[in-house]
SERO-4910 file (N, C-alpha, C, O; in steps of 0.05 Angstrom, whole numbers):
BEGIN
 pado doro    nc1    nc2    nc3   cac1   cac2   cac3    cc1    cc2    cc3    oc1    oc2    oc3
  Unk    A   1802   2122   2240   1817   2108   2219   1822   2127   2195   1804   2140   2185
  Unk    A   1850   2126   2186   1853   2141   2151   1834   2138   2136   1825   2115   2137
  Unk    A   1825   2152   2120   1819   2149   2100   1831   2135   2077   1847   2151   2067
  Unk    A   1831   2121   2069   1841   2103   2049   1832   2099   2021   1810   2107   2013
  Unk    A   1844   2090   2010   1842   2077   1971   1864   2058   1971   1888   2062   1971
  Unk    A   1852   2037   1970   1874   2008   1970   1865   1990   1952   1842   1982   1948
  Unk    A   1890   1983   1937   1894   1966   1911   1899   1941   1921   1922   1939   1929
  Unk    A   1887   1920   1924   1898   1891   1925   1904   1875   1911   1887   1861   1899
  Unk    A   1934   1872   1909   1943   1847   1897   1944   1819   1887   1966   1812   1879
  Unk    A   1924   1803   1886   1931   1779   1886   1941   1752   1867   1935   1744   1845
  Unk    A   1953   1746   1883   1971   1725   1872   1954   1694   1860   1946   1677   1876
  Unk    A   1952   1692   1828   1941   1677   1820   1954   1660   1802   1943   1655   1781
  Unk    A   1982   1650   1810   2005   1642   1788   2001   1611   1801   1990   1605   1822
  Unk    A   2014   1595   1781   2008   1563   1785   2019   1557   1808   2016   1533   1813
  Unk    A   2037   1572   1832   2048   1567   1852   2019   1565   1876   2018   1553   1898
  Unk    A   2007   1575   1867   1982   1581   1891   1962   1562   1885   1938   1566   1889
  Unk    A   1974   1532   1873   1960   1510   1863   1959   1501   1886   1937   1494   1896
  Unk    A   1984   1500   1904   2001   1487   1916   1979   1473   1951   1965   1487   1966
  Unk    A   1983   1456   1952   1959   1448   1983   1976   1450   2003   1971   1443   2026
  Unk    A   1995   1461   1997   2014   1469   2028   1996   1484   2051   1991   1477   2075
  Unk    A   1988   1503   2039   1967   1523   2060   1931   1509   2054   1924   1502   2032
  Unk    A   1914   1507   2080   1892   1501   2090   1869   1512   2060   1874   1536   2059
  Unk    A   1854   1508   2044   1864   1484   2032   1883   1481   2008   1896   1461   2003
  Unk    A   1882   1497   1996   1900   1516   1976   1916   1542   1975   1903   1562   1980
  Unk    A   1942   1546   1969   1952   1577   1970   1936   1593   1963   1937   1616   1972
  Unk    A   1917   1583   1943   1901   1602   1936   1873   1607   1938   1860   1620   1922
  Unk    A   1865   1597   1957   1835   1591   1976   1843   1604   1994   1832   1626   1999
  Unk    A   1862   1595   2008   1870   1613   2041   1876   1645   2032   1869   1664   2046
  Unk    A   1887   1646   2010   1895   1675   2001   1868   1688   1996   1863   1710   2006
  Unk    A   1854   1677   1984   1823   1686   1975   1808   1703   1999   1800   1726   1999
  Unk    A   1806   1680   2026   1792   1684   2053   1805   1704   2055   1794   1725   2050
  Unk    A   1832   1705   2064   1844   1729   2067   1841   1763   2054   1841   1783   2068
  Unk    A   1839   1762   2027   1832   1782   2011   1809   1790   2013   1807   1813   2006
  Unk    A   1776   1776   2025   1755   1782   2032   1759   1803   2056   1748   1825   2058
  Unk    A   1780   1789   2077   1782   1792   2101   1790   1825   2100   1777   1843   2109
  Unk    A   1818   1828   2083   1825   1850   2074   1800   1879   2067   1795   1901   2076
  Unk    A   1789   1859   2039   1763   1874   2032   1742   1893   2062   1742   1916   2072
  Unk    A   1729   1872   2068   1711   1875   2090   1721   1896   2108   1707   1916   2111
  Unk    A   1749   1893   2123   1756   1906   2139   1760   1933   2134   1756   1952   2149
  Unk    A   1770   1933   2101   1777   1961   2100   1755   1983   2101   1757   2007   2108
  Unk    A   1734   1971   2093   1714   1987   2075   1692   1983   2117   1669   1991   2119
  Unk    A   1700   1975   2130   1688   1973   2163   1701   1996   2171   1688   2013   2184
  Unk    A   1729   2002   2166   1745   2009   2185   1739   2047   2179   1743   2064   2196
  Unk    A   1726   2053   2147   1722   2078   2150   1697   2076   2126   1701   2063   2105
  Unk    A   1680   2084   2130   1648   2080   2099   1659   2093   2079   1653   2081   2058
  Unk    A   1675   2115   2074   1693   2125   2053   1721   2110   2043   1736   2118   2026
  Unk    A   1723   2095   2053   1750   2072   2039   1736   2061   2011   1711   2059   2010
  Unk    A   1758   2053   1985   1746   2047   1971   1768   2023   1965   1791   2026   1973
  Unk    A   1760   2002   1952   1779   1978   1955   1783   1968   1916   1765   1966   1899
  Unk    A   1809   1965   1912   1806   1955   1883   1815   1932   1890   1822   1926   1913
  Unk    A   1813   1907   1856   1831   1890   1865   1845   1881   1831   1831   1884   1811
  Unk    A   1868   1873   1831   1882   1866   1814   1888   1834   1817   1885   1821   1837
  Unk    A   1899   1823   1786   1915   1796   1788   1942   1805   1776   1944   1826   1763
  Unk    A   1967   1784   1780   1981   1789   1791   1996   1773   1762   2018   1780   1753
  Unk    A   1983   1756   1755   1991   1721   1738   1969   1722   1709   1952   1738   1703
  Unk    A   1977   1702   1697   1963   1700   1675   1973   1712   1656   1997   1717   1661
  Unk    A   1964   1721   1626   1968   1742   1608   1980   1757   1613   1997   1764   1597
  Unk    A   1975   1773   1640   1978   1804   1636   1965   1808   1659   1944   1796   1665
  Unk    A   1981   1828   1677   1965   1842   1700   1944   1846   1696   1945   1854   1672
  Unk    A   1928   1846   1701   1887   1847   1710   1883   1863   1725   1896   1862   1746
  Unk    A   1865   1886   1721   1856   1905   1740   1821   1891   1740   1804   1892   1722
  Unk    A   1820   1884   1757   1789   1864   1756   1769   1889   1771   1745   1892   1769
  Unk    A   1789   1902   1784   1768   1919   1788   1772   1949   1810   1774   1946   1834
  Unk    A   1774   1974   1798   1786   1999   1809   1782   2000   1836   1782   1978   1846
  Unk    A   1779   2015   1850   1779   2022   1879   1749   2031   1882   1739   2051   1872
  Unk    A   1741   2018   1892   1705   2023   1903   1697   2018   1935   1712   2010   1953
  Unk    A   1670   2023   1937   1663   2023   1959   1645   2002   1967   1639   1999   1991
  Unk    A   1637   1987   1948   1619   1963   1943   1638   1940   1949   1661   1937   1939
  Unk    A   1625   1923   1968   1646   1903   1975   1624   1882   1956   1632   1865   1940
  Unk    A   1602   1885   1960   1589   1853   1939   1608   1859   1919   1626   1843   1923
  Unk    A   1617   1875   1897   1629   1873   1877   1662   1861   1880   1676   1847   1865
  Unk    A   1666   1871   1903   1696   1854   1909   1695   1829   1911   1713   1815   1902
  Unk    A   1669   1816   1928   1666   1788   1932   1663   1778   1902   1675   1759   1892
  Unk    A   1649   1791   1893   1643   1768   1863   1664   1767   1847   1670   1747   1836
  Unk    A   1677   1788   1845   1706   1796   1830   1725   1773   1834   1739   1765   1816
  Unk    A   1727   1759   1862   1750   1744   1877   1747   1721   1865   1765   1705   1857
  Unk    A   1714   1718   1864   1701   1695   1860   1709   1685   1827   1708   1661   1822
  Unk    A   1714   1701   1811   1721   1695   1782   1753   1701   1776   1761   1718   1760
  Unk    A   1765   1688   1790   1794   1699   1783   1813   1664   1780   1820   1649   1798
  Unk    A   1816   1663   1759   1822   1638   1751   1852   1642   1751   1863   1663   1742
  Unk    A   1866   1620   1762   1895   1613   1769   1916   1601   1737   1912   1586   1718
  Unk    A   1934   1614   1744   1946   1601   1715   1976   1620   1713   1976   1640   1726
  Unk    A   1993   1615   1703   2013   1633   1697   2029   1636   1709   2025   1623   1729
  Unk    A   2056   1653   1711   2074   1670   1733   2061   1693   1749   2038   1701   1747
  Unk    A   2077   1701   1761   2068   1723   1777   2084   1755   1763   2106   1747   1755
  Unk    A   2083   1767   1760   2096   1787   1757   2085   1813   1778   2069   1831   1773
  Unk    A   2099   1808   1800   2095   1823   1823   2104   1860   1817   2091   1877   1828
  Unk    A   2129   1866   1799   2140   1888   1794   2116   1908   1786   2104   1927   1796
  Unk    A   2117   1890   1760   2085   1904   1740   2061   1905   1755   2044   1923   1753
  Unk    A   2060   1884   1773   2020   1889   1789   2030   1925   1810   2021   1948   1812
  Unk    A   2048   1912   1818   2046   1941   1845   2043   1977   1829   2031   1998   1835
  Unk    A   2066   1967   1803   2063   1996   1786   2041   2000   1776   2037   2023   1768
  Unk    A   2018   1976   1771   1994   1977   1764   1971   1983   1770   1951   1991   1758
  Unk    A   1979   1974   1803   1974   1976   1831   1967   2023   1834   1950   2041   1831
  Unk    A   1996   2017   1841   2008   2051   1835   1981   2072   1817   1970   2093   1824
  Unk    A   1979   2056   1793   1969   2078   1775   1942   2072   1775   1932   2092   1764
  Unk    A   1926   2059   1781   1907   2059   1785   1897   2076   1807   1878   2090   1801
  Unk    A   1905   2077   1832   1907   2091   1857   1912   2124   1847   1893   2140   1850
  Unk    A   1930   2129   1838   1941   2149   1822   1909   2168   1814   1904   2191   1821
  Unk    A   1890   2148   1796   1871   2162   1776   1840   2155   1810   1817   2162   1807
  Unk    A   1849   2144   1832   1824   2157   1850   1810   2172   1842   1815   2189   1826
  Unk    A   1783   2168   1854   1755   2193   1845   1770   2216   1872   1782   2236   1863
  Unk    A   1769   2212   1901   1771   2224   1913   1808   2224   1924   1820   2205   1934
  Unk    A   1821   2257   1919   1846   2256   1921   1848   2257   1952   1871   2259   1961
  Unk    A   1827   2257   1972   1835   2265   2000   1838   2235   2008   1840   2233   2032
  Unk    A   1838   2213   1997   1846   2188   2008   1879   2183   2005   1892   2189   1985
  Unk    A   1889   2174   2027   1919   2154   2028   1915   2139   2009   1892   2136   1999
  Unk    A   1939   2125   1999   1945   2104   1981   1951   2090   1986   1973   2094   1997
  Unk    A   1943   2060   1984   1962   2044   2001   1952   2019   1976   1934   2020   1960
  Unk    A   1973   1996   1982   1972   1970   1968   1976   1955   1983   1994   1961   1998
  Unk    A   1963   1929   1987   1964   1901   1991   1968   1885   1972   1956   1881   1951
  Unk    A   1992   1871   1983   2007   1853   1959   2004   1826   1971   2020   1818   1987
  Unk    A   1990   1816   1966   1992   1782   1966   2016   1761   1946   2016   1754   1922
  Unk    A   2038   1757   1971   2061   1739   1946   2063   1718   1956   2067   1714   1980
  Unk    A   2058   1697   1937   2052   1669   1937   2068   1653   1930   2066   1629   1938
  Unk    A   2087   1659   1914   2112   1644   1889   2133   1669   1886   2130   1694   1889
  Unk    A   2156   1653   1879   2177   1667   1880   2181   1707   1866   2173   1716   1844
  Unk    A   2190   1717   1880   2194   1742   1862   2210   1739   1850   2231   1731   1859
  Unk    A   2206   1746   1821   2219   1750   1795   2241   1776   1787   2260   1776   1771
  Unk    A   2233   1798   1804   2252   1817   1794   2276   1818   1812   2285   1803   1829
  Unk    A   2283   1837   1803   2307   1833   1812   2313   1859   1837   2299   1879   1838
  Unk    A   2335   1854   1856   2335   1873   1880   2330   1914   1876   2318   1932   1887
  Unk    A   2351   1909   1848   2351   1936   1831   2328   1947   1834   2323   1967   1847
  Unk    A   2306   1924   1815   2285   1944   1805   2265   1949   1836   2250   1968   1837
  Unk    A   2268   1930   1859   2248   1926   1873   2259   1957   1896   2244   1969   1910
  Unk    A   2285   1962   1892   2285   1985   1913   2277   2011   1898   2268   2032   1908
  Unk    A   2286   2002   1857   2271   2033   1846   2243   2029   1858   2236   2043   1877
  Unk    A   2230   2012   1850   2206   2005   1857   2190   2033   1885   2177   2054   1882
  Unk    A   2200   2020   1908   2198   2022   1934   2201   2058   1930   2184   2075   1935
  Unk    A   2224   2061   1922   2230   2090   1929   2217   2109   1908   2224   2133   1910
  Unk    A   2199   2101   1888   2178   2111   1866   2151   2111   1889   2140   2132   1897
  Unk    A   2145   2090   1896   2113   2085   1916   2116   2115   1935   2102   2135   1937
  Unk    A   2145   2107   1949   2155   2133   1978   2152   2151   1966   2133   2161   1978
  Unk    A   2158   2173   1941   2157   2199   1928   2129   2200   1923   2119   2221   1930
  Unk    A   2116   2185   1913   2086   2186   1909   2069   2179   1933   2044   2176   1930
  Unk    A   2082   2178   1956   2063   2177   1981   2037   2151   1984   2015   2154   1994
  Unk    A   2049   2120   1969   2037   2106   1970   2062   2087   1986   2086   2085   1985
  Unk    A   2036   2076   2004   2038   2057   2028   2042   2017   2017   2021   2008   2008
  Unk    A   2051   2010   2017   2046   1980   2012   2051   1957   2034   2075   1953   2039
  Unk    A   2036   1945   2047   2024   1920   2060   2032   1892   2047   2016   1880   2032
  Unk    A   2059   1882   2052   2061   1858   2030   2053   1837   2055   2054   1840   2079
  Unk    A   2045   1814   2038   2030   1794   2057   2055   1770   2034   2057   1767   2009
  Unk    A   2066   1759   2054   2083   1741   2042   2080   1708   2055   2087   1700   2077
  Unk    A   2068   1693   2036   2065   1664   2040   2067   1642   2022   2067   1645   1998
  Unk    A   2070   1619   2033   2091   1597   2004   2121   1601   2000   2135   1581   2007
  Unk    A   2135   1622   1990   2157   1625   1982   2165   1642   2006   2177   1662   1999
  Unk    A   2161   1640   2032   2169   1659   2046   2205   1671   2058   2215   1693   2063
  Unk    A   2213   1645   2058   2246   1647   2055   2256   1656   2042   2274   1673   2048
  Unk    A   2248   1650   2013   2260   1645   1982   2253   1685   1977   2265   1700   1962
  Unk    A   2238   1690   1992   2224   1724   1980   2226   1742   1998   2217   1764   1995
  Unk    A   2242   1732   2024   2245   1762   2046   2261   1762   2034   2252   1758   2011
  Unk    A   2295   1765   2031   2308   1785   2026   2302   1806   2010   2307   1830   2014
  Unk    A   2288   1790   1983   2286   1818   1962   2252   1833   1975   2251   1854   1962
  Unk    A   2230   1831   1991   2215   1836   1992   2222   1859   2013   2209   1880   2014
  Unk    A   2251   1851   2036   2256   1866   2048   2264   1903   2041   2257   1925   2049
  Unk    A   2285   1888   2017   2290   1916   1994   2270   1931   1984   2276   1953   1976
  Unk    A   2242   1924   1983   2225   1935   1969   2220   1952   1990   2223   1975   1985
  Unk    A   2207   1942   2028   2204   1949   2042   2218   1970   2050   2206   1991   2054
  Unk    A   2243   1969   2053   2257   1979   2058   2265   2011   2045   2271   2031   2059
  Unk    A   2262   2010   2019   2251   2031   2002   2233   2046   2004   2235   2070   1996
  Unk    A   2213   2036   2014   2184   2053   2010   2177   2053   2035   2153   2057   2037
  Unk    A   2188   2051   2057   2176   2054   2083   2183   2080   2095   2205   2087   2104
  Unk    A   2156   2095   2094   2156   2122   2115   2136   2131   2134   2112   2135   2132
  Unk    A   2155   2133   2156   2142   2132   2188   2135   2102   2196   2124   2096   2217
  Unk    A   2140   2087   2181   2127   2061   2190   2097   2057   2186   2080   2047   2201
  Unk    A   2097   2071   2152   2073   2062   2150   2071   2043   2132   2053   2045   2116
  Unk    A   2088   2019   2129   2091   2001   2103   2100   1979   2121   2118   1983   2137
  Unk    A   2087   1958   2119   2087   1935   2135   2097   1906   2120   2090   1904   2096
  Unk    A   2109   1887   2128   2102   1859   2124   2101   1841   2135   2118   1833   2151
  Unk    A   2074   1825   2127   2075   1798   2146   2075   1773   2134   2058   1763   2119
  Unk    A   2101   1760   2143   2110   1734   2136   2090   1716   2138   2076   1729   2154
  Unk    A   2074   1690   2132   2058   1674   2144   2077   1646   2129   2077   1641   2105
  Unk    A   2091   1627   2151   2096   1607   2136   2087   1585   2139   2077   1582   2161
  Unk    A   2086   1560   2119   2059   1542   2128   2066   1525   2160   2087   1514   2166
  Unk    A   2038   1527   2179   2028   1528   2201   2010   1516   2207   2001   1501   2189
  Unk    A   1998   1518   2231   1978   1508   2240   1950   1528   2237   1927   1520   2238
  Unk    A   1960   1560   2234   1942   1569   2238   1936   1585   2207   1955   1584   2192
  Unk    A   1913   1597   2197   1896   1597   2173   1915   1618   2170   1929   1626   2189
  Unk    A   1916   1629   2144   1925   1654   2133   1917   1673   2144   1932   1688   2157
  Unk    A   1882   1678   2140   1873   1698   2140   1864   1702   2180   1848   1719   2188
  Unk    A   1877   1686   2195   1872   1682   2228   1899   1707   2234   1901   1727   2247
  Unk    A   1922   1686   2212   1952   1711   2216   1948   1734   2212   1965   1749   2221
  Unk    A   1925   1747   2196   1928   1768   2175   1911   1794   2201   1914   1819   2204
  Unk    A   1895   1775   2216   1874   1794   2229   1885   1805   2248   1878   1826   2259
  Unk    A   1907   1786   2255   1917   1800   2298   1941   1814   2277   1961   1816   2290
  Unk    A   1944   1821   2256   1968   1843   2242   1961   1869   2240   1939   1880   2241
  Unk    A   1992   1877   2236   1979   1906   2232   1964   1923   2214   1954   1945   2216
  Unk    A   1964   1903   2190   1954   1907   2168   1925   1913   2175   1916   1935   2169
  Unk    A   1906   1892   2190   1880   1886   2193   1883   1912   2220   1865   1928   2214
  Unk    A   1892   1919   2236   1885   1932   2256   1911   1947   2260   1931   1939   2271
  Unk    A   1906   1971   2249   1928   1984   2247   1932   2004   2273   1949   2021   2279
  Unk    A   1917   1997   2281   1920   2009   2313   1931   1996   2332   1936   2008   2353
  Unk    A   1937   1969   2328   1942   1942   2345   1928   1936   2368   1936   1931   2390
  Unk    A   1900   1936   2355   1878   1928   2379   1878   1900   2386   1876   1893   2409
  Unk    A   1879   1881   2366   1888   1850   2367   1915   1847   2374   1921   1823   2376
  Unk    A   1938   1864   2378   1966   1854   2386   1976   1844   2364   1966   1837   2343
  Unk    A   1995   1844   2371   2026   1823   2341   2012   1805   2332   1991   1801   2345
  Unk    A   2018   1788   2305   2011   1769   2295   2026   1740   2314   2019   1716   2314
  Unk    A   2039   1749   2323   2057   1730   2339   2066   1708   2331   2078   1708   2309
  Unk    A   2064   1684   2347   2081   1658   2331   2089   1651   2315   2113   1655   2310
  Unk    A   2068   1631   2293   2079   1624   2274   2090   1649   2252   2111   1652   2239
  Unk    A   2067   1665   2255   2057   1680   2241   2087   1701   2231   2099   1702   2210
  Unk    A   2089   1716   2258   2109   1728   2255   2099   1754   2247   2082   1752   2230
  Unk    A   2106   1784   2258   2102   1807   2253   2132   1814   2237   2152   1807   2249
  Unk    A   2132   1829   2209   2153   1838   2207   2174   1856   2225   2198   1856   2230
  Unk    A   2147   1873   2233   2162   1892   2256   2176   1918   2242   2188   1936   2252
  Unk    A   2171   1915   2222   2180   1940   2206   2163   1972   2202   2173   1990   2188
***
């Protein structure tokens, strides 16, 4: 497995109130972000995992890129819901934190959890994309709740910043099956595709 430094996103805007998803957008997103956590930091003992919010005041860096997953769990555990999302600002925040890594021999990569509508606009989301691609950071968007309403522009972002196919997204729209069940048979969670496609509901971007 790469070596890695991954910034996670998550989405804590009043959209992720919502009981559409098992039991909350933002419970299922939570399991998921553990799931994220855990795996990364399994998949190589040198991975270090940050995590950010997304909503509220002001982007939140709750906590840099480490190797301590108890600290990620408790981090998740205090992240109170409220606000919009400003997805533009978390990923560039995302970006620069990754940027100041202890160790430069790690990849870069982000996990974006989007829960509620994206706010910016197509413009900024392909500068966006094609800023991450020059700086050789990877981004993993995990798109659920607004999933109609947010592929096209999420595609632009994708679409920008994807090289060799190392920038992924997976749709999850509400289903029968848990978020974080979609998140594991992805490529995100097994980037080797040892679990296969996300399949059904789920949907692999395929990108």
């Amino acid at each position: 497995m790469p070596l890695e430094a991954v910034m996670v996103c998550v989405d804590n805007s009043d959209f992720t109130r919502n009981g559409d998803y098992t039991p909350t957008r933002f419970e299922a997103q939570t399991g998921a972000v553990n799931l994220v956590c855990s795996a990364k930091t399994q998949q190589n003992p040198e991975n270090s995992v940050g995590i950010l919010t997304t909503a509220g005041d002001r982007v939140e860096v709750l906590l840099t890129p480490t190797q301590d997953l108890g600290r990620m769990i408790s981090e998740l555990a205090k992240i109170n819901v409220g606000g919009g999302s400003d997805l533009l600002r978390a990923i560039q925040t995302a970006q620069l934190a990754l940027k100041h890594r202890q160790n430069k021999n790690q990849k870069q990569r982000i996990v974006a959890f989007v829960g509620s509508p994206v706010t910016a606009t197509d413009k900024e989301l392909e500068t966006l994309g094609k800023n991450l691609k020059k700086n050789n950071v990877s981004i993993d968007l995990v798109s659920f709740g607004e999933v109609d309403e947010n592929t096209p522009k999420l595609n632009k972002l994708l679409t920008a910043v994807n090289s060799n196919e190392t920038s992924h997204m997976l749709e999850v729209p509400v289903g029968p099956k848990l978020l974080s069940d979609v998140l594991l048979s992805s490529v995100i969670i097994n980037p080797d595709g040892e679990a296969g496609a996300a399949g059904g509901e789920g949907g692999e971007g395929g990108f």
